[in-house]
MDAnalysis code that builds the backbone (N, CA, C; Angstrom):
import MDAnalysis as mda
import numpy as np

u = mda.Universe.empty(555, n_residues=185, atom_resindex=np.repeat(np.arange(185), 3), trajectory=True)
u.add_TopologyAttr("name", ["N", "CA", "C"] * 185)
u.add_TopologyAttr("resid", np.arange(1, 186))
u.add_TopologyAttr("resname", ["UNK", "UNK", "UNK", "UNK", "UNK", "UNK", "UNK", "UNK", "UNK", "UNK", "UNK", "UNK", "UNK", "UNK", "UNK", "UNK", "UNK", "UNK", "UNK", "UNK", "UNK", "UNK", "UNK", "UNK", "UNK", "UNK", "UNK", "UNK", "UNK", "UNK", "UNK", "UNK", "UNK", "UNK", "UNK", "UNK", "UNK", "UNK", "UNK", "UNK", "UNK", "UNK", "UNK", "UNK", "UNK", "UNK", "UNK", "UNK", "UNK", "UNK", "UNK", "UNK", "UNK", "UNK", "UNK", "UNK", "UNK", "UNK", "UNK", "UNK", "UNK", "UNK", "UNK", "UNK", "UNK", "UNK", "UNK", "UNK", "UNK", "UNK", "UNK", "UNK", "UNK", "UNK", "UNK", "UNK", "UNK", "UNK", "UNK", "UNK", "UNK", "UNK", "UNK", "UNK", "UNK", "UNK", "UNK", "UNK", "UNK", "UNK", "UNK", "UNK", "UNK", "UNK", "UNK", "UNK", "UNK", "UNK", "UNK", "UNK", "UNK", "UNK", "UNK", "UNK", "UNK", "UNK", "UNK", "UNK", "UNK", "UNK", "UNK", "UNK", "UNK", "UNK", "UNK", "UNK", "UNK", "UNK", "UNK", "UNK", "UNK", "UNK", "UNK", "UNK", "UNK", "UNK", "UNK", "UNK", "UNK", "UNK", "UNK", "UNK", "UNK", "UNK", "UNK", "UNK", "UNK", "UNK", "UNK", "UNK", "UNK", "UNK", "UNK", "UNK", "UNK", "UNK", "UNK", "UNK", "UNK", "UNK", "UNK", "UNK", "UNK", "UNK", "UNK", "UNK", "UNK", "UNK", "UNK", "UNK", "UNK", "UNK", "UNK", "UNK", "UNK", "UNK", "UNK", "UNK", "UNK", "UNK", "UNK", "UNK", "UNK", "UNK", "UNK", "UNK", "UNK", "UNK", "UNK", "UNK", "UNK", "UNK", "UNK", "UNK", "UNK"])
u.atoms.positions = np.array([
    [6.398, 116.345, 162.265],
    [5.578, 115.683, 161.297],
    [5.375, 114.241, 161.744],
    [4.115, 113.843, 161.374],
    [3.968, 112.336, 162.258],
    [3.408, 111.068, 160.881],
    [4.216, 110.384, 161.273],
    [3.880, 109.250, 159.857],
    [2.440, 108.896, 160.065],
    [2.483, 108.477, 159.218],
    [0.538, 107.434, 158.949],
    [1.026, 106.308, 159.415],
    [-0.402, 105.839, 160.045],
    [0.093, 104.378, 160.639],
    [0.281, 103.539, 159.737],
    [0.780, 102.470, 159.826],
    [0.630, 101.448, 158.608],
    [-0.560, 100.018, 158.681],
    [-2.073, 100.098, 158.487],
    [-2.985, 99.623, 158.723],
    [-3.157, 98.260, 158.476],
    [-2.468, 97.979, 156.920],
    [-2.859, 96.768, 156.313],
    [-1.836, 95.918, 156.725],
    [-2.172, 94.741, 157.143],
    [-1.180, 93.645, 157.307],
    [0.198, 92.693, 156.108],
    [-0.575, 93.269, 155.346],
    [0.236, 93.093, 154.354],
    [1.558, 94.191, 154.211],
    [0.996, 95.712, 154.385],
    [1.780, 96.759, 154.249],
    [2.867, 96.608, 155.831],
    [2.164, 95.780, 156.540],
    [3.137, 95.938, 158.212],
    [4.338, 95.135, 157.704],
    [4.241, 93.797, 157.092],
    [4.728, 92.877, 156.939],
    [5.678, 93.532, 156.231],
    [5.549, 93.828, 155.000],
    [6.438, 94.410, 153.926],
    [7.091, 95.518, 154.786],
    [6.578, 96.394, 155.708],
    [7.631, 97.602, 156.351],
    [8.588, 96.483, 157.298],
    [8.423, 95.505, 157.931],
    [8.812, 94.700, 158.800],
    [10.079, 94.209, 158.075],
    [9.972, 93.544, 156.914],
    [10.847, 93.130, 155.965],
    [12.192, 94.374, 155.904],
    [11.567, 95.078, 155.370],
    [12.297, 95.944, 155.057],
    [12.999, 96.522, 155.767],
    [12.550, 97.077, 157.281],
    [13.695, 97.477, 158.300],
    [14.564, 96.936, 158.674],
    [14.156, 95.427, 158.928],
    [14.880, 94.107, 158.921],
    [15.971, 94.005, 157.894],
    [15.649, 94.463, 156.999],
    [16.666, 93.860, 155.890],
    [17.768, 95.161, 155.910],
    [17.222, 96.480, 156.319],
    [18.214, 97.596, 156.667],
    [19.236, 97.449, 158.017],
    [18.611, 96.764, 158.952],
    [19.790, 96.308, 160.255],
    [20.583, 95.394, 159.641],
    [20.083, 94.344, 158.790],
    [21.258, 93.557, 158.715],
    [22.425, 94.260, 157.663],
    [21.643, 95.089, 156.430],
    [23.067, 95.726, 155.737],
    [23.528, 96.521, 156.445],
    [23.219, 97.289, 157.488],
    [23.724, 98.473, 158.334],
    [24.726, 97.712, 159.248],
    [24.493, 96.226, 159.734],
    [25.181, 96.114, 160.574],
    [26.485, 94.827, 159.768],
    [26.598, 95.213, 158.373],
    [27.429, 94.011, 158.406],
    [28.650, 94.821, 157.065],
    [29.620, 94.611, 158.071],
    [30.883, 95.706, 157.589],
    [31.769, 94.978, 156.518],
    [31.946, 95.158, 155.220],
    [32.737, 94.759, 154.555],
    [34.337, 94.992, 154.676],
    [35.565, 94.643, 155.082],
    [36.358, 95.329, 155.259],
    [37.370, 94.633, 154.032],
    [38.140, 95.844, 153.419],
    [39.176, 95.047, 152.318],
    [40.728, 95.052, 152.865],
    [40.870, 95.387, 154.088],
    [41.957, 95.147, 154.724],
    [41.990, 94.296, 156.301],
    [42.795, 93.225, 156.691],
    [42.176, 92.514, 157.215],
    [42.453, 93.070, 158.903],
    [41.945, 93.007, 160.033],
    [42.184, 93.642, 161.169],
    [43.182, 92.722, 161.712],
    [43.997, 91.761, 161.156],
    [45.153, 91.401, 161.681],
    [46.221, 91.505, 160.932],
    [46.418, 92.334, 159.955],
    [46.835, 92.614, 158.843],
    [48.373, 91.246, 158.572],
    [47.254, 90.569, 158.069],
    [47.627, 88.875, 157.605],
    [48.409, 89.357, 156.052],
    [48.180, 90.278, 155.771],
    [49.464, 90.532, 154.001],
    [48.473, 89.623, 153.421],
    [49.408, 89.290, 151.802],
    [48.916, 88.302, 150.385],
    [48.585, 87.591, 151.293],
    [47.789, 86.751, 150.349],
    [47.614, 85.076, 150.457],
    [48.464, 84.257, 149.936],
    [49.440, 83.692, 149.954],
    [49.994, 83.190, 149.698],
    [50.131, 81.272, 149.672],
    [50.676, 80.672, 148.576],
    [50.196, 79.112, 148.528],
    [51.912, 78.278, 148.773],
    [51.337, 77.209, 149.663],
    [52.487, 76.783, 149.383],
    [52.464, 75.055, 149.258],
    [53.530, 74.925, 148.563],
    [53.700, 73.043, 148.407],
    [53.903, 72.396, 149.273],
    [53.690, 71.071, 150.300],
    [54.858, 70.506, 150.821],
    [54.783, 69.530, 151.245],
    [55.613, 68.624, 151.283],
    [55.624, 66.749, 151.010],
    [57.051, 66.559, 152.370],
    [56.362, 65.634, 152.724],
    [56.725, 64.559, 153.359],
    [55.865, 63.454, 153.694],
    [56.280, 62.302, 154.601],
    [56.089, 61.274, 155.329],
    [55.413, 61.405, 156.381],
    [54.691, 60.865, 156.936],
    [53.757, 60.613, 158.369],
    [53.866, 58.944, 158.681],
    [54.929, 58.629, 159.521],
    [54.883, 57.326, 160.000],
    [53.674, 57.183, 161.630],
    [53.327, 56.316, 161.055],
    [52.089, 55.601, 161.887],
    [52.535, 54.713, 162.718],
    [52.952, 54.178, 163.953],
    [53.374, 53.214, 164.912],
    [52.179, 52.769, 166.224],
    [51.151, 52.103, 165.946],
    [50.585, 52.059, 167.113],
    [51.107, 50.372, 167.476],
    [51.729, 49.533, 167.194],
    [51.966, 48.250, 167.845],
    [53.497, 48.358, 167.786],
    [53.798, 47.490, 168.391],
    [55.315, 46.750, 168.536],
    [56.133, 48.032, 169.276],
    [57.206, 48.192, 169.387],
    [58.396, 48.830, 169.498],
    [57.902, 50.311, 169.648],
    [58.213, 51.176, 170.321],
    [58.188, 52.704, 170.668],
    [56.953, 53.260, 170.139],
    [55.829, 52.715, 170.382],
    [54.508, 53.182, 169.331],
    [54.358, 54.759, 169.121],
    [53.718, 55.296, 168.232],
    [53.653, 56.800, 168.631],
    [52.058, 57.536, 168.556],
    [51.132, 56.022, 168.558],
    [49.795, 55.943, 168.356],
    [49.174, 55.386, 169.943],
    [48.251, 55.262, 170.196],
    [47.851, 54.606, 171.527],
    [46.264, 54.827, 171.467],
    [45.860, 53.350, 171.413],
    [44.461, 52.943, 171.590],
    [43.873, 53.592, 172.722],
    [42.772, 54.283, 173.212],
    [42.462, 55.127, 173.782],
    [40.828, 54.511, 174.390],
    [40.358, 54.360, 173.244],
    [38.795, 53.540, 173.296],
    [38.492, 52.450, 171.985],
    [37.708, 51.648, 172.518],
    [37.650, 50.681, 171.240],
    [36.019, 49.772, 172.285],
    [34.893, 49.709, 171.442],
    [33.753, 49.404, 171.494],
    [34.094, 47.829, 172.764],
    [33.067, 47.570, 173.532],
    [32.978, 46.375, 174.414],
    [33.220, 45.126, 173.356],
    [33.933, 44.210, 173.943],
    [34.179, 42.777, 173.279],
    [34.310, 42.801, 171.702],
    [35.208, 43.570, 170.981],
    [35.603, 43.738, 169.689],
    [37.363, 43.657, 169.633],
    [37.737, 43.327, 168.660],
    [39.185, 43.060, 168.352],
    [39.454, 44.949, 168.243],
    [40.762, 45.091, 169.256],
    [41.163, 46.208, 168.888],
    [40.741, 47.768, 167.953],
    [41.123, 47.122, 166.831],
    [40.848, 48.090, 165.643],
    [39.844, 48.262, 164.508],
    [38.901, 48.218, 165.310],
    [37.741, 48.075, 163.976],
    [36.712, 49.892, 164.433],
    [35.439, 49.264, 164.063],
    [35.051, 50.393, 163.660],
    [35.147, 50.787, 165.369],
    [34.532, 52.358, 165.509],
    [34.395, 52.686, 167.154],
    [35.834, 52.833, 167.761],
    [37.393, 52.425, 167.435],
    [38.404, 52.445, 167.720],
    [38.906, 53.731, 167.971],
    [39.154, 54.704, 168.944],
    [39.974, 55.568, 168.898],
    [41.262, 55.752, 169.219],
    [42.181, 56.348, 168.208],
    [43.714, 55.877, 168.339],
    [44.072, 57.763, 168.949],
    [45.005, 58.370, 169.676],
    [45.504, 59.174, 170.104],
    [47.215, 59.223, 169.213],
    [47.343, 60.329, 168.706],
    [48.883, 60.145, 167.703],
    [50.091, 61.414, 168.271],
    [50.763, 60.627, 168.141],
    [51.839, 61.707, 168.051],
    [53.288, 61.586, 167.415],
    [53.086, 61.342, 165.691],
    [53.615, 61.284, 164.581],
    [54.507, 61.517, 164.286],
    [55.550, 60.844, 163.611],
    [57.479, 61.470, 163.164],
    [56.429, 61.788, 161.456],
    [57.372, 62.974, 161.457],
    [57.110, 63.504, 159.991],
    [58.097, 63.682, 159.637],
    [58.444, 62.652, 158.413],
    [59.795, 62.706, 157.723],
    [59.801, 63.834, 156.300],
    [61.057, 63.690, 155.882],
    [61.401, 64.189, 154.475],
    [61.339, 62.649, 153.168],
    [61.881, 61.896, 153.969],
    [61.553, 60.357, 153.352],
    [60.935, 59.167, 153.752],
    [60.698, 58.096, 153.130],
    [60.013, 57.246, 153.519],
    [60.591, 56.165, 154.420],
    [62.281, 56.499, 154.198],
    [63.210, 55.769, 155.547],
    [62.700, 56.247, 156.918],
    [62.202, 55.420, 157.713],
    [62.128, 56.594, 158.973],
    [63.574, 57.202, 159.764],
    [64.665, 56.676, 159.198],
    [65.998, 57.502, 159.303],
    [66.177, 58.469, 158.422],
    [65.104, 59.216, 157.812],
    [65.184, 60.235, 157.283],
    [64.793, 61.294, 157.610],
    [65.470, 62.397, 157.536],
    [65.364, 64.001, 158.570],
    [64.302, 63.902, 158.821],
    [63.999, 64.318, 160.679],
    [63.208, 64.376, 160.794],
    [62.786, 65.957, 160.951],
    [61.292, 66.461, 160.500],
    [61.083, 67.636, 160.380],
    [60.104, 68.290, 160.824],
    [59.709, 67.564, 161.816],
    [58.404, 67.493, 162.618],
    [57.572, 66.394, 163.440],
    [55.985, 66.518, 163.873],
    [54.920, 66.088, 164.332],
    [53.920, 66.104, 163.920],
    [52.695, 64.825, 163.968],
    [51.496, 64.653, 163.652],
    [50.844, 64.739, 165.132],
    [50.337, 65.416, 165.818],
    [49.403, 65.134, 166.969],
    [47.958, 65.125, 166.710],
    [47.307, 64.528, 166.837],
    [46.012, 64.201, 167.579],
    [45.098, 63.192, 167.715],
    [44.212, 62.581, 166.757],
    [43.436, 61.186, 166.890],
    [42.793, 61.295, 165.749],
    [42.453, 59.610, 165.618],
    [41.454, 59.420, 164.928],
    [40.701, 58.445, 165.144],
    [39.768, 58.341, 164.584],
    [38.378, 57.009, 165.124],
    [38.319, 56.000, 164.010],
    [38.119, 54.660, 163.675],
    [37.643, 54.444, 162.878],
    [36.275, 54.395, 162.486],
    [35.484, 54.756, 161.604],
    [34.483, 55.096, 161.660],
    [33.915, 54.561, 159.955],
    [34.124, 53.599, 159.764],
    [33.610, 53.343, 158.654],
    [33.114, 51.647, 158.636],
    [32.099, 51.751, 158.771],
    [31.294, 50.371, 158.808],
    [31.487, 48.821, 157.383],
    [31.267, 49.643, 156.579],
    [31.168, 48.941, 155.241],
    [32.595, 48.925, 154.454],
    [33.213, 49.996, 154.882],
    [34.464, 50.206, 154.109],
    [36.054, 50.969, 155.379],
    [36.386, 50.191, 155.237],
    [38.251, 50.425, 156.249],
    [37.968, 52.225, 155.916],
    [37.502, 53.021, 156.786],
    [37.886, 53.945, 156.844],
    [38.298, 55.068, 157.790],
    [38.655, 55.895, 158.321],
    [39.234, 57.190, 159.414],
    [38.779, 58.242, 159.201],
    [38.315, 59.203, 160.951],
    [38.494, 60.180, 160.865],
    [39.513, 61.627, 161.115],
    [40.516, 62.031, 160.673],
    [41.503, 62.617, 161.386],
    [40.967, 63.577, 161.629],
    [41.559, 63.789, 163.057],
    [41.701, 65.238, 163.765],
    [42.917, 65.320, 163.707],
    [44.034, 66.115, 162.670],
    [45.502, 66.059, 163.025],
    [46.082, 67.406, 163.145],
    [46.611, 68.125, 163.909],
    [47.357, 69.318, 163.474],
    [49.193, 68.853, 163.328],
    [49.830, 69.081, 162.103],
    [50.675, 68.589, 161.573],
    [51.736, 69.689, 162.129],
    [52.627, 69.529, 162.967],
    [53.538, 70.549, 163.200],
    [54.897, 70.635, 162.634],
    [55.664, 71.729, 162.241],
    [57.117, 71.315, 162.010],
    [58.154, 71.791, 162.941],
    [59.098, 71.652, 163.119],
    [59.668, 71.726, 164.360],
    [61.761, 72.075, 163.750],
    [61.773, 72.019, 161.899],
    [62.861, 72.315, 162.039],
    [62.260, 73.017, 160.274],
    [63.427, 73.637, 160.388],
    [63.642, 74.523, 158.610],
    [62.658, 76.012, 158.993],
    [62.548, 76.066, 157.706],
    [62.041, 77.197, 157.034],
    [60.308, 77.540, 157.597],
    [60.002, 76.578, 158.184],
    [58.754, 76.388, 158.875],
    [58.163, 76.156, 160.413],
    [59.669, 76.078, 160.928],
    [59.868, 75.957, 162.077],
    [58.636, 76.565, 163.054],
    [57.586, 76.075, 164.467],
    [57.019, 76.667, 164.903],
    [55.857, 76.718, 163.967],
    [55.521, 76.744, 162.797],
    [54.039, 76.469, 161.816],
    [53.222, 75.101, 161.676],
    [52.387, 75.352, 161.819],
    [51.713, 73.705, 161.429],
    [50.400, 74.283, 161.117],
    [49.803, 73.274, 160.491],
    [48.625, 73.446, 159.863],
    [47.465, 71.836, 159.874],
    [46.161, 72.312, 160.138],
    [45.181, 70.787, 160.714],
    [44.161, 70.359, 159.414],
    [44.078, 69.360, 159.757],
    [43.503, 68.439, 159.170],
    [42.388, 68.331, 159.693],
    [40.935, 67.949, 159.346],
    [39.661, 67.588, 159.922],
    [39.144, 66.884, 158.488],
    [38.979, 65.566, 158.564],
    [39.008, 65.201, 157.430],
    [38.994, 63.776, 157.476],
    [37.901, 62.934, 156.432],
    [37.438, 61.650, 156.682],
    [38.461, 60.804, 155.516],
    [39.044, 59.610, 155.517],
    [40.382, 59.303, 155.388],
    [39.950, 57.359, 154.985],
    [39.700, 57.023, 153.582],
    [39.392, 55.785, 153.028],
    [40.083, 55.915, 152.938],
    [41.250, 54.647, 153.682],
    [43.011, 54.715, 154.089],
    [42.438, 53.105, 152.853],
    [41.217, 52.565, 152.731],
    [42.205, 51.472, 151.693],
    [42.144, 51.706, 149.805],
    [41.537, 53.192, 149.705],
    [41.898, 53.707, 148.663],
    [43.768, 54.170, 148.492],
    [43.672, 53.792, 146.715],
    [45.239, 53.732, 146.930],
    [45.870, 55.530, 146.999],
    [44.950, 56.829, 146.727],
    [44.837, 58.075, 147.099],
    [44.089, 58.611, 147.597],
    [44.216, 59.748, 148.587],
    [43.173, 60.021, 149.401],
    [43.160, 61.426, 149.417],
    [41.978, 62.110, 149.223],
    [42.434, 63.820, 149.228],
    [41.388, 63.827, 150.580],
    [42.478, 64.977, 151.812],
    [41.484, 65.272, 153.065],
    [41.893, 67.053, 153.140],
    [40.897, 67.367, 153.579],
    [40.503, 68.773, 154.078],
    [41.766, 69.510, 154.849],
    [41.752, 70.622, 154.454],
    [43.066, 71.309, 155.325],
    [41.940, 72.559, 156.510],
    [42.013, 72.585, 157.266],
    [40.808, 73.528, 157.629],
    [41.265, 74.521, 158.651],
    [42.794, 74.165, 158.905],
    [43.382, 76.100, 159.775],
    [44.702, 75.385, 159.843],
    [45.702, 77.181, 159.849],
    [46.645, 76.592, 160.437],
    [47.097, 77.531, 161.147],
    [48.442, 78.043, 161.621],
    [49.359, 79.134, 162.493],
    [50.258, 78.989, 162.107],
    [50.982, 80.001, 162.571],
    [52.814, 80.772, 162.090],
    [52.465, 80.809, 160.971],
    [53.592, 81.014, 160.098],
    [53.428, 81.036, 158.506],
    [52.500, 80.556, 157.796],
    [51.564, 79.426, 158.407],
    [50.446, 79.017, 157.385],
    [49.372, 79.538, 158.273],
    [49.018, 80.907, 159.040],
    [48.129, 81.329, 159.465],
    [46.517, 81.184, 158.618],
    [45.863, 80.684, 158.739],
    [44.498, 80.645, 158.479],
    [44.586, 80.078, 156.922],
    [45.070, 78.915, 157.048],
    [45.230, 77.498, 155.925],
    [44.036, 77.155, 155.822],
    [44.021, 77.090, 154.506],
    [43.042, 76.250, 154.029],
    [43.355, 75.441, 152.726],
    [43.007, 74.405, 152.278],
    [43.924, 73.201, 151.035],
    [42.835, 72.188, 151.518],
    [44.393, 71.235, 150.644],
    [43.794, 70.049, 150.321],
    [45.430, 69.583, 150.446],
    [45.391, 67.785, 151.148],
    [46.596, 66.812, 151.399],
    [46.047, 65.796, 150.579],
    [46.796, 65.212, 149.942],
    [46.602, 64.176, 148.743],
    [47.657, 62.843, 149.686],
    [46.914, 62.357, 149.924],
    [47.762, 60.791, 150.604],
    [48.069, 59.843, 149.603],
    [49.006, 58.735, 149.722],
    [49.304, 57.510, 148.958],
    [50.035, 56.840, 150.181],
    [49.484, 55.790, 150.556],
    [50.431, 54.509, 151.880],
    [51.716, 54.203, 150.910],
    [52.815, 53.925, 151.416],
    [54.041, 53.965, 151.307],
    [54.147, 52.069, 151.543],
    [54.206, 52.263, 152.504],
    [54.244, 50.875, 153.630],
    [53.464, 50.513, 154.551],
    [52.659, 49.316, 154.811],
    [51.919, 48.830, 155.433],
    [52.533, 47.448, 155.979],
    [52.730, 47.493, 156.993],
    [52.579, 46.557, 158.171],
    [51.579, 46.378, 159.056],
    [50.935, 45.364, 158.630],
    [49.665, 45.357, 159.908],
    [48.782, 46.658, 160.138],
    [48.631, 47.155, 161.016],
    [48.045, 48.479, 161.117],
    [48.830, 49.430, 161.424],
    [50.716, 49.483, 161.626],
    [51.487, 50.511, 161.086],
    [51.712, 50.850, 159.758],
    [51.724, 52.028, 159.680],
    [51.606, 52.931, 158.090],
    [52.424, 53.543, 157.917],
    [53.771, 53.725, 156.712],
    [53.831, 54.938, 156.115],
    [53.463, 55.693, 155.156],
    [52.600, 57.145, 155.625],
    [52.144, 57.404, 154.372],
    [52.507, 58.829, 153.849],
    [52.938, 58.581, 152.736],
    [53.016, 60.491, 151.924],
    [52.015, 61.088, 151.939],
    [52.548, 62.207, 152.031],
    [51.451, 63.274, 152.340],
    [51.937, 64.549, 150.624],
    [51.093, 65.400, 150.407],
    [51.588, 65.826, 149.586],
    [49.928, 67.205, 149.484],
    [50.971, 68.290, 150.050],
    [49.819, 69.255, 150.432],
    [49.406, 70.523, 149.650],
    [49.019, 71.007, 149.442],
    [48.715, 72.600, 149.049],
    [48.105, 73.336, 149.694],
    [48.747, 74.484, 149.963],
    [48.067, 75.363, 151.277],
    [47.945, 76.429, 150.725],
    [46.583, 76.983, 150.837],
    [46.241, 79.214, 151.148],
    [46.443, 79.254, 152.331],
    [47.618, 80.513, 152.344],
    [47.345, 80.752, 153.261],
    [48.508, 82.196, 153.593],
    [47.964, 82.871, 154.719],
    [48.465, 84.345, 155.232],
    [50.246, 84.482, 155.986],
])
């Protein structure tokens, strides 16, 4: 049996639509179990410290790039990190991890950052997990909520929100609380 052609341009268009719109439901698979079988979702709390050191004594920050003939730290600044993450705001307090990666300053009108951080822990119950940050950071607001956007080990495929408050400020070393909520597998 042989179809009728389809003559009118209007009628091509509308068959065009329509096959179109059958590949894409044909080709797009709903699945309710996940192919890495990640279990619940599960949320979790968790607070500590992120000390900031890029001047004086054992820094754990390092200026990387910073715009032609400008003071250090202004806008265009990129700092490279690699962070003590405490349990307290002593930095002689357990330590329970790492902050690695950078940020820029990037705020013209107003003191502000961009982090790229993946936050690692390295002792407890979390050992081997960390979870990242991508997330723009008005460090002279006195709270700051930034983006949680992946993580691994136990916080496999994180997603939240970190609520900041600076602790201590020296110059452009920081301590600041962190205080997180995570989804995650």
């Amino acid at each position: 049996m042989r179809m009728a052609a389809v003559r009118s341009p209007l009628a091509r268009v509308a068959v065009f639509f329509l096959c179109l719109s059958l590949v894409i439901v044909q080709g797009y698979v709903v699945r309710e179990e996940s192919p890495h079988n990640l279990g619940k979702e599960k949320v979790t709390q968790l607070h500590f410290f992120f000390h900031d050191t890029v001047t004086g004594k054992n820094p754990t920050g390092a200026l990387v790039a910073k715009p032609n003939g400008t003071f250090p730290f202004n806008f265009g600044s990129l700092i490279v990190i690699d962070d003590v993450l405490t349990t307290g705001v002593d930095r002689a307090s357990k330590v329970i991890g790492n902050a690695q990666g950078f940020y820029a300053l990037t705020g013209l009108t107003e003191l502000s950052l961009v982090l790229a951080v993946d936050f690692g822990f390295t002792t407890g119950k979390y050992n081997g997990s960390s979870f990242s940050v991508m997330s723009r950071n008005p460090i002279t607001s006195q709270t700051r909520e930034l983006a949680v956007v992946g993580g691994r080990g136990q916080f496999r495929m994180a997603r939240g929100v970190a609520f900041l408050t600076t602790r201590v400020l020296r110059g452009i070393n920081a301590i600041v609380e962190y205080n997180v909520t995570l989804l995650h597998y």
